[in-house]
C-alpha positions as a Markdown table, in Angstrom:
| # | Residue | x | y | z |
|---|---|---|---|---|
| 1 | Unk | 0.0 | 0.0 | 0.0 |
| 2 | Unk | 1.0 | 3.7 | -0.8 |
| 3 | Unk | 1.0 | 5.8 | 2.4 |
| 4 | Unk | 1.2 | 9.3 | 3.3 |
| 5 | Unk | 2.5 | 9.9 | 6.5 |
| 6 | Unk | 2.0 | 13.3 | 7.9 |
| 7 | Unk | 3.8 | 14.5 | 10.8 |
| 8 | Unk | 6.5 | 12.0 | 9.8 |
| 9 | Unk | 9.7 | 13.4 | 11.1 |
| 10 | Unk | 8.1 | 13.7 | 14.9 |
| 11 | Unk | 8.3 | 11.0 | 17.1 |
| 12 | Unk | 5.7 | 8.9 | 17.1 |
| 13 | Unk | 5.3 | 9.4 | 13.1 |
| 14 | Unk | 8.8 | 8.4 | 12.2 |
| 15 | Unk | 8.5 | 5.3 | 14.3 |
| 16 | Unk | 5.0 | 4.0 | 13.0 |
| 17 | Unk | 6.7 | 5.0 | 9.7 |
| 18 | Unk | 9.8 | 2.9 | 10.1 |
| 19 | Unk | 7.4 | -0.1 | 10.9 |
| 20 | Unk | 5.2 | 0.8 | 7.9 |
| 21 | Unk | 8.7 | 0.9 | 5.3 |
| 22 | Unk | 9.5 | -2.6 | 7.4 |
| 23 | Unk | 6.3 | -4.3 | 6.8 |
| 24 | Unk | 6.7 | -3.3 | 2.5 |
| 25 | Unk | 4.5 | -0.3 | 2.3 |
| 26 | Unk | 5.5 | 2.7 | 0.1 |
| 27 | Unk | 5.5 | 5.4 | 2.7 |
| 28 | Unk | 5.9 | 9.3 | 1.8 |
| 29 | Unk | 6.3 | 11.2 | 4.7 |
| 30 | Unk | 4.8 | 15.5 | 4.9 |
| 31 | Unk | 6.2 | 17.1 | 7.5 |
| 32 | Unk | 6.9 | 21.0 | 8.2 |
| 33 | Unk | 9.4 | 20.4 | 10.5 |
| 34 | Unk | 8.0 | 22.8 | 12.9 |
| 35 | Unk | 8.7 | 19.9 | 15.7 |
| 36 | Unk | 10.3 | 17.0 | 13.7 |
| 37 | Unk | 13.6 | 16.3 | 12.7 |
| 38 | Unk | 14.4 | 16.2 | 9.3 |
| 39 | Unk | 16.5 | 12.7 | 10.4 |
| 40 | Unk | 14.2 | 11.0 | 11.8 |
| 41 | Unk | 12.6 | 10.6 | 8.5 |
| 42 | Unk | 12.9 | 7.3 | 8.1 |
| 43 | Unk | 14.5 | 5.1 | 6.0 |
| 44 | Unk | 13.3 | 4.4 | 2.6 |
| 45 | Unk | 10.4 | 6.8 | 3.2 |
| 46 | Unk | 9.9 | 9.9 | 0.9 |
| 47 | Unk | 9.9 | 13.1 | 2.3 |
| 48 | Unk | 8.1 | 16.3 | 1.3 |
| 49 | Unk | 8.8 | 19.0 | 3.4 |
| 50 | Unk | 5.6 | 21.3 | 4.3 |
| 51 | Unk | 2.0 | 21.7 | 5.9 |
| 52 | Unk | -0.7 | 20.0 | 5.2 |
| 53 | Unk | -2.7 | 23.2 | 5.3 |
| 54 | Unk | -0.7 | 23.6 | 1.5 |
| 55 | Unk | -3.1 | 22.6 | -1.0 |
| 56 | Unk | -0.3 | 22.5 | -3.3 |
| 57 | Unk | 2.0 | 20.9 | -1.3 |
| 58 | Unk | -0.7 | 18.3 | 0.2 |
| 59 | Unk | -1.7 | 17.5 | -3.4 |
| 60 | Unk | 2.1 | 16.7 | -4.5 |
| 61 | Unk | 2.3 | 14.7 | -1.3 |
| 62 | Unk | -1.1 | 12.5 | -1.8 |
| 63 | Unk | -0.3 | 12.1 | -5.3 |
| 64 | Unk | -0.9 | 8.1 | -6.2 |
| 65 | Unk | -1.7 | 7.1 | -2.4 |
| 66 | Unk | -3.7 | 4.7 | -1.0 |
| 67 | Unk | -4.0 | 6.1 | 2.2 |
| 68 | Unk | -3.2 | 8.4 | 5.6 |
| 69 | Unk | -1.7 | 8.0 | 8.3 |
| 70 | Unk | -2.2 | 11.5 | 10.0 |
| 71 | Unk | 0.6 | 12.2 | 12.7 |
| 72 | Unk | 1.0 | 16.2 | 12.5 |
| 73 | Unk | -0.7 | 18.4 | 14.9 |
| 74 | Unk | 0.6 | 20.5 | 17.9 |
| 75 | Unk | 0.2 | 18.7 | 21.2 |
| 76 | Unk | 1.4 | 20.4 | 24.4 |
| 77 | Unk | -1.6 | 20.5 | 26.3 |
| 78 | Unk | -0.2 | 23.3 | 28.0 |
| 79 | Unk | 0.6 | 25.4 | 25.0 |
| 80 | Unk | -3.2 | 24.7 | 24.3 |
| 81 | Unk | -4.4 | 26.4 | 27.5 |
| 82 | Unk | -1.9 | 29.6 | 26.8 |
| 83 | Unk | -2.8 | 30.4 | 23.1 |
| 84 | Unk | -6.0 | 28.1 | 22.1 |
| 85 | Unk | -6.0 | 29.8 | 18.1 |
| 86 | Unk | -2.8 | 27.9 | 17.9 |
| 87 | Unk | -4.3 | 24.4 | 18.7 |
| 88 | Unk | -7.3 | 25.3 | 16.3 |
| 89 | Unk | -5.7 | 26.5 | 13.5 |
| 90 | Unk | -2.8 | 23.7 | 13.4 |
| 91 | Unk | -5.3 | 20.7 | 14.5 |
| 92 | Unk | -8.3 | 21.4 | 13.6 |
| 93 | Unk | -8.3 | 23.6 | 10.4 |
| 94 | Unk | -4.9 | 21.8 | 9.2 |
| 95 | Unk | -7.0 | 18.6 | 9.0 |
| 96 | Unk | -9.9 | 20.1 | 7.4 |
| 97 | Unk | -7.7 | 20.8 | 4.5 |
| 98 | Unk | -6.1 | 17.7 | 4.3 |
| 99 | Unk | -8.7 | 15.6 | 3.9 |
| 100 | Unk | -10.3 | 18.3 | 1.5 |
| 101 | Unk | -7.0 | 17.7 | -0.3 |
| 102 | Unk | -7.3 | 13.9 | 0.4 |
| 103 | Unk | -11.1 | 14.2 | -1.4 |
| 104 | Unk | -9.3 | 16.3 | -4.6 |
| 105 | Unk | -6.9 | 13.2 | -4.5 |
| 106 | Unk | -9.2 | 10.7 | -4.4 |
| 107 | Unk | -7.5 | 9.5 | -1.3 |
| 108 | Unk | -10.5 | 7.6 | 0.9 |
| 109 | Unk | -8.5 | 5.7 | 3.8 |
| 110 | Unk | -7.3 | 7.8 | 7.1 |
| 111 | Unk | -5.8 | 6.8 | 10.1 |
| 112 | Unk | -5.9 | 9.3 | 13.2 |
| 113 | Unk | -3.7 | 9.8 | 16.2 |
| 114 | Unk | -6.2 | 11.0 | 17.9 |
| 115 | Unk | -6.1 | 10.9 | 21.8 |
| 116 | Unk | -7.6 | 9.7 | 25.3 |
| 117 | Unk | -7.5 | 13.6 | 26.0 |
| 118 | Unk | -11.1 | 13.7 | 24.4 |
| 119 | Unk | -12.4 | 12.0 | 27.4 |
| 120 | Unk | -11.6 | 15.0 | 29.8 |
| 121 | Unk | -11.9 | 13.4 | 33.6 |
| 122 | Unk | -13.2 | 9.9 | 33.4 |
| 123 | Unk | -16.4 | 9.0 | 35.7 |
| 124 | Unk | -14.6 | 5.2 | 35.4 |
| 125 | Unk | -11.6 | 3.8 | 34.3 |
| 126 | Unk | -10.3 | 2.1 | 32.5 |
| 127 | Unk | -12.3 | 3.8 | 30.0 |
| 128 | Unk | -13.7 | 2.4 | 27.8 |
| 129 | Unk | -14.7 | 4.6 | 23.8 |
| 130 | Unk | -18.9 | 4.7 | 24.8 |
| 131 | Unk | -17.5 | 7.0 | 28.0 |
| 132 | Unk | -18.7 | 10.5 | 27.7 |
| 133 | Unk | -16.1 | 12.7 | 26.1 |
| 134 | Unk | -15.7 | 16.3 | 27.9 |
| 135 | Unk | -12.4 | 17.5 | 27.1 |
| 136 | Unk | -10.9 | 19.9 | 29.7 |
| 137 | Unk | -8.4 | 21.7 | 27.6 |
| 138 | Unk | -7.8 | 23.1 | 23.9 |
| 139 | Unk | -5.6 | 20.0 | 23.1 |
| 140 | Unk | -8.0 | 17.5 | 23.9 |
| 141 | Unk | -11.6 | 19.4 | 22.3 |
| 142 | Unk | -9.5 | 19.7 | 19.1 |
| 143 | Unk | -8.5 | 16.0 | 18.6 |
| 144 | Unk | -12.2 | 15.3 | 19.5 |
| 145 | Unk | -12.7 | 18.0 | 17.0 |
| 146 | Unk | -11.2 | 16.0 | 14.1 |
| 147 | Unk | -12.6 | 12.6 | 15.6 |
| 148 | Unk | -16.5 | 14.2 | 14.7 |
| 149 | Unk | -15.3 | 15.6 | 11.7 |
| 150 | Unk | -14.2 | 11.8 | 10.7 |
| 151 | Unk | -17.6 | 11.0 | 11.3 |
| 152 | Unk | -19.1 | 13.1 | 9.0 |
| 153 | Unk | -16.5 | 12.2 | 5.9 |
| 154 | Unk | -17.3 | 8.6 | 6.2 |
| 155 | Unk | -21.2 | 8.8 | 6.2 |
| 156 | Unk | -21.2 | 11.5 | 3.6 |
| 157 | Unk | -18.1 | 10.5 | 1.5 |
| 158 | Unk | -17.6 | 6.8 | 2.3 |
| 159 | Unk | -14.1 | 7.6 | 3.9 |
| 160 | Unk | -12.5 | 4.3 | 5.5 |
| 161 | Unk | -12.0 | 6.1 | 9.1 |
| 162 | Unk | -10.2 | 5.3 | 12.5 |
| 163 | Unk | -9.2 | 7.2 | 15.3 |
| 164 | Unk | -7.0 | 5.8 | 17.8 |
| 165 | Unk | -7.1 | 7.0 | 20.9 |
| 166 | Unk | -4.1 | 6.7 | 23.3 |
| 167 | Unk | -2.1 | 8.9 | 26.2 |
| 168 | Unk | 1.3 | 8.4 | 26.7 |
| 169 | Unk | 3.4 | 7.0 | 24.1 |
| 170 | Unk | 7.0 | 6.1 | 25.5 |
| 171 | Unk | 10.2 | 4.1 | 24.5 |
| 172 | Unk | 12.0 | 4.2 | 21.3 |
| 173 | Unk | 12.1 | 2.1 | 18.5 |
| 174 | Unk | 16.3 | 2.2 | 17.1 |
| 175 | Unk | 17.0 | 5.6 | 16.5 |
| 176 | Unk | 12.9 | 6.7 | 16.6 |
| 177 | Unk | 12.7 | 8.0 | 19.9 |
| 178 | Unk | 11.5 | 11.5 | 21.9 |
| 179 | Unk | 13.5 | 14.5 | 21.7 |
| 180 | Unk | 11.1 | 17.3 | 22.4 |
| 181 | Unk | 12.5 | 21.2 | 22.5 |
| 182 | Unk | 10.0 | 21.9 | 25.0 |
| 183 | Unk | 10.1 | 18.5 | 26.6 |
| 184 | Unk | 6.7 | 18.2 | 29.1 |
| 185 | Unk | 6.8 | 14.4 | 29.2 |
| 186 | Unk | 7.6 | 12.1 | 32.4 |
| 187 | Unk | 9.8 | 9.6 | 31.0 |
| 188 | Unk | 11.9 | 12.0 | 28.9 |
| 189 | Unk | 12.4 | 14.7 | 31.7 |
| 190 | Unk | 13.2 | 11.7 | 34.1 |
| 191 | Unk | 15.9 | 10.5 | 31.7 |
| 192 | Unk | 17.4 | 14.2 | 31.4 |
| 193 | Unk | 18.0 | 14.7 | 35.1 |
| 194 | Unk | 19.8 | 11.0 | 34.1 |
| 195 | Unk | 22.1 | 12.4 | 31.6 |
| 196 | Unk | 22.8 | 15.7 | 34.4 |
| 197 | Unk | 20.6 | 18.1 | 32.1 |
| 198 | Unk | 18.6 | 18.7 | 34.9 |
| 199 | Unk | 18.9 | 19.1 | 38.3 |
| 200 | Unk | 15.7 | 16.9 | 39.8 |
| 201 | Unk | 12.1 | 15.5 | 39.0 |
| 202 | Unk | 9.7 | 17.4 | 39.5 |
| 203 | Unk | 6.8 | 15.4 | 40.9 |
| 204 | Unk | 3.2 | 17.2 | 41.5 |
| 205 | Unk | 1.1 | 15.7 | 44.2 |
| 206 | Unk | 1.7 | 13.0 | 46.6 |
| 207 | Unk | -1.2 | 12.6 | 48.0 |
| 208 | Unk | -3.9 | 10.7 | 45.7 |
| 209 | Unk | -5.5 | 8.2 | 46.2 |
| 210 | Unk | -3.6 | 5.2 | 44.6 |
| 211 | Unk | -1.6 | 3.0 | 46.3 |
| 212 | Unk | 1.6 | 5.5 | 46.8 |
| 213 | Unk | 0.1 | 8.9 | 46.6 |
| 214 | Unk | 1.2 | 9.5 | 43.2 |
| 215 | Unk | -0.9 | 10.0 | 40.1 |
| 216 | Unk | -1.1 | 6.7 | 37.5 |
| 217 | Unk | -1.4 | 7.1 | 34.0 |
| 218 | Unk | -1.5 | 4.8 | 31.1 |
| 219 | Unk | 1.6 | 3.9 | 29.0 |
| 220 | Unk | 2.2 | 2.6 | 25.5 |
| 221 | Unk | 5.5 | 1.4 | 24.1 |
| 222 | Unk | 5.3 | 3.1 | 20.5 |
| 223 | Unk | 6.6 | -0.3 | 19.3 |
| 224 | Unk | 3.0 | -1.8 | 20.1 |
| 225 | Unk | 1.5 | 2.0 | 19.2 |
| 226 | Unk | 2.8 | 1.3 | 15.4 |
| 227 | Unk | 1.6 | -2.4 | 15.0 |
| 228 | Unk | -2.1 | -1.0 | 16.1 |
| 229 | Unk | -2.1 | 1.8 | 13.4 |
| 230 | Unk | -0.9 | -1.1 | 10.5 |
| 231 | Unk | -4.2 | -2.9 | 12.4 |
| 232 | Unk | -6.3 | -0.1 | 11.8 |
| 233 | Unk | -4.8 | 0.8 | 8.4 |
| 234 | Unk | -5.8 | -2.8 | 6.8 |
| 235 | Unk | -9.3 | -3.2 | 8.9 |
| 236 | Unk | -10.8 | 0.0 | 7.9 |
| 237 | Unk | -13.8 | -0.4 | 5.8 |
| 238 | Unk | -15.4 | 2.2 | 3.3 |
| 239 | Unk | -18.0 | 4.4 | 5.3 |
| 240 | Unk | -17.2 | 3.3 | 8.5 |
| 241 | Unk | -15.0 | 5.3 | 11.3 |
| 242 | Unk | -14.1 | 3.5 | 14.1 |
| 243 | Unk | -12.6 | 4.9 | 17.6 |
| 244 | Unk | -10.5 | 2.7 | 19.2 |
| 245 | Unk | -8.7 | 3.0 | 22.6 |
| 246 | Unk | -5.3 | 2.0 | 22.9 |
| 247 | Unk | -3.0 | 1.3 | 26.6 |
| 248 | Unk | -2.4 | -0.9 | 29.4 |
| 249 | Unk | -5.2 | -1.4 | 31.3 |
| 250 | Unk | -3.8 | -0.9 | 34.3 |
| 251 | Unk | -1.2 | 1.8 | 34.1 |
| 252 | Unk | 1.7 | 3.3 | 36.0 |
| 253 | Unk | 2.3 | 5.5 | 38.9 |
| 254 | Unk | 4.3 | 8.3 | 39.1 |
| 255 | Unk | 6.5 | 6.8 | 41.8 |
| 256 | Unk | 6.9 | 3.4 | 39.4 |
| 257 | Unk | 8.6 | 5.3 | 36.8 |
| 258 | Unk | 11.1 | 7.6 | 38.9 |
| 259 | Unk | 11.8 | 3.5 | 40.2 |
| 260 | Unk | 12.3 | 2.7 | 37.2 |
| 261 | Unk | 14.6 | 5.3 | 36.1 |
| 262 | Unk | 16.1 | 4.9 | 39.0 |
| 263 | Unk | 16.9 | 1.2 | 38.4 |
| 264 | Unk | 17.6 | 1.0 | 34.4 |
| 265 | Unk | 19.9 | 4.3 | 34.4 |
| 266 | Unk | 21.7 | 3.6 | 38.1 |
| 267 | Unk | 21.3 | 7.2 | 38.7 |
| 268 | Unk | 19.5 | 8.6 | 42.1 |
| 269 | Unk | 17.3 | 10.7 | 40.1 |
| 270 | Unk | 16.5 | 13.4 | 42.7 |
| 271 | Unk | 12.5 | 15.0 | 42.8 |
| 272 | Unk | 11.2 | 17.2 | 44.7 |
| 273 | Unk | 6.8 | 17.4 | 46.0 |
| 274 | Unk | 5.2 | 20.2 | 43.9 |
| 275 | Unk | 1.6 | 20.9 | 44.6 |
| 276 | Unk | -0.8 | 19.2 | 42.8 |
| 277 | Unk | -1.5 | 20.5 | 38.9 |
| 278 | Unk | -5.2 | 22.1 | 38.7 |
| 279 | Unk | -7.2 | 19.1 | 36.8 |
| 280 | Unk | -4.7 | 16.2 | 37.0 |
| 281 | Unk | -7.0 | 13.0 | 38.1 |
| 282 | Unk | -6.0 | 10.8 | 39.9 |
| 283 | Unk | -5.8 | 7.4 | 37.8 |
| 284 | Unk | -6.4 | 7.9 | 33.8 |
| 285 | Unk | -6.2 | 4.3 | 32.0 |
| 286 | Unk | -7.4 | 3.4 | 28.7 |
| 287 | Unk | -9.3 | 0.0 | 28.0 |
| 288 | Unk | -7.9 | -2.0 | 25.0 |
| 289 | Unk | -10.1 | -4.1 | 24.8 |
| 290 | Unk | -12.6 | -2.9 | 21.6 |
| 291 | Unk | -9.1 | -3.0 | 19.9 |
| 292 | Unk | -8.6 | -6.8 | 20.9 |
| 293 | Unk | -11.7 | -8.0 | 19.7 |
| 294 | Unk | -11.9 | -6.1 | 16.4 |
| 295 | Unk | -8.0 | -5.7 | 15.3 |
| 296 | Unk | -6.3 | -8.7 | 17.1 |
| 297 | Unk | -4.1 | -5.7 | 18.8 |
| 298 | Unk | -2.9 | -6.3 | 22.5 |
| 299 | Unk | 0.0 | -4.3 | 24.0 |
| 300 | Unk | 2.9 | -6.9 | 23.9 |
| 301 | Unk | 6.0 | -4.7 | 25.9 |
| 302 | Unk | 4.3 | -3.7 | 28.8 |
| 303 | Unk | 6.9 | -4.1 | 31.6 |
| 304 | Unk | 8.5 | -0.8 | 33.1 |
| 305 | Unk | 12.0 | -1.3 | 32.7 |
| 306 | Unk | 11.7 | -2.5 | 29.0 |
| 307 | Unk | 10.1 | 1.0 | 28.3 |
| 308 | Unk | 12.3 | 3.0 | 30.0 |
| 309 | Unk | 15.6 | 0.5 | 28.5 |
| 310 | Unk | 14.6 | 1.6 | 25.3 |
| 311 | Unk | 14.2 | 5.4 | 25.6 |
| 312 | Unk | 17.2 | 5.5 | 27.7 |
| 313 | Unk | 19.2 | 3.7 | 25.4 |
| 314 | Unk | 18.0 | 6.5 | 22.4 |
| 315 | Unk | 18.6 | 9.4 | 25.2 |
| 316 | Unk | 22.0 | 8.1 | 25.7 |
| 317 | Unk | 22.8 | 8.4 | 21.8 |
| 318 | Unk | 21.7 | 12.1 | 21.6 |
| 319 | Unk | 22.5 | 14.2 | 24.9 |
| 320 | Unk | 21.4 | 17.3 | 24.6 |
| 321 | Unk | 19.8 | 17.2 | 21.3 |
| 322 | Unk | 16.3 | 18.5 | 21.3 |
């Protein structure tokens, strides 16, 4: 199959990429490189550098493809709150025009990162894709955004849809791996107090109520992540878009991965107790299983020091680069 992989260069795009070149799809990756790295392209793959809100550009890109795997969009959560026109323009207008490109094209199979953010603060866990979705911050209301937006392409356009939903990707795949500039993410900022680029851990909250205080959310080694979006890419079916929640089940604490850390790296990985962060729940976890039933997809490297191996082991290669 010929796909088009946008947002290819960023982390979680170059690695589902590398597995897509690996499993003998034709992959052309569209990236800006507003976030990405031009090498993490990977290998074998196409690039075409530039947005997919380029007509032009998105038209040279989808060109003779089969389908879309649709990485790019902004995704600090933070940055969301701060300046929301940002997150609407980039996420939500962006896609608009690429699948009004991918229409021009003739281009009628997408699949989504979308994410578990859409759910906002879960009455249950894990939760399950029929929970109610109330997102509680720009990032999160524009993925769910593009998720209704799927909706109406496939009923009106017979678009082969699928939105996986997921919320923390972690680990590396080789050389695919997280190197954020403005790096907001557990493992990562763990792993650069590790490497001495920071002085300590900051960890916000110790007194939840889980089993040691600390908050629990849901980890997926992008390894598993890429082999559900090759799932989803061959399942989808004309008019149809399927949502499809991707993690562990169970998930990790806060205090599990400074362990972790602590045990894969050998370093004493200092923290210090912030105060909680206004709207952090306590436990978010995703169910997998509408994923198991329809896809055959279960997570497959779940243990804690596997993850963290593996995105040590890329942190250790590139010190300092962000």
């Amino acid at each position: 199959m010929k796909v088009l992989v946008t947002g290819g260069a960023g982390y979680v795009g170059s690695a589902v990429g590398s597995q897509l070149v690996g499993a003998g799809h034709e992959v052309t990756v569209l990236d800006d490189l507003s976030t990405g790295h031009e090498d993490a392209v990977p290998d074998g793959a196409r690039f075409v550098r530039g947005s997919i809100a380029d007509a032009d550009v998105a038209a040279q890109a989808l060109s003779g493809q089969d389908a879309v795997l649709h990485f790019a969009a902004k995704s600090l959560v933070g940055e969301s709150v701060s300046d929301p026109s940002l997150y609407w323009h980039a996420n939500v207008k962006g896609t608009r025009l690429l699948l009004d490109s991918m229409r021009a094209a003739g281009v009628a199979r997408i699949v989504f990162s979308s994410s578990a953010a859409t759910y906002g603060e879960p009455e249950q866990v894990p939760i399950v894709e029929s929970a109610p979705t109330r997102p509680t911050n720009p990032y999160g209301a524009t993925k769910l955004a593009v998720d209704l937006m799927l909706d109406g392409e496939a009923a009106a356009y017979g678009v082969a849809a699928t939105s996986l939903r997921y919320f923390n990707v972690a680990g590396a795949l080789g050389r695919y791996g997280e190197r954020h500039g403005n790096e907001t993410h557990l493992i990562p900022i763990a792993l650069q107090v590790a490497l001495g680029e920071r002085e300590h851990l900051a960890v916000f909250g110790e007194d939840y109520p889980t089993a040691d205080g600390t908050c629990v959310r849901d980890y997926i080694h992008i390894e598993d992540l890429g082999r559900a979006h090759l799932l989803a890419l061959e399942a989808a079916q004309p008019g149809v878009h399927e949502v499809y929640n991707l993690g562990s089940g169970s998930g990790f604490s806060v205090q599990e991965i400074v362990d972790a850390v602590r045990e894969v790296t050998g370093h004493p990985l200092p923290t210090q107790v912030a105060p909680r962060r206004a709207g952090d729940p306590a436990v978010l976890v995703a169910s997998y299983a509408k994923a198991e039933r329809a896809l055959g997809w279960r997570p497959e490297k779940t243990d804690l020091p596997t993850i963290v191996g593996d995105a040590w082991a890329f942190a250790r290669t590139r010190p300092g680069q962000r």
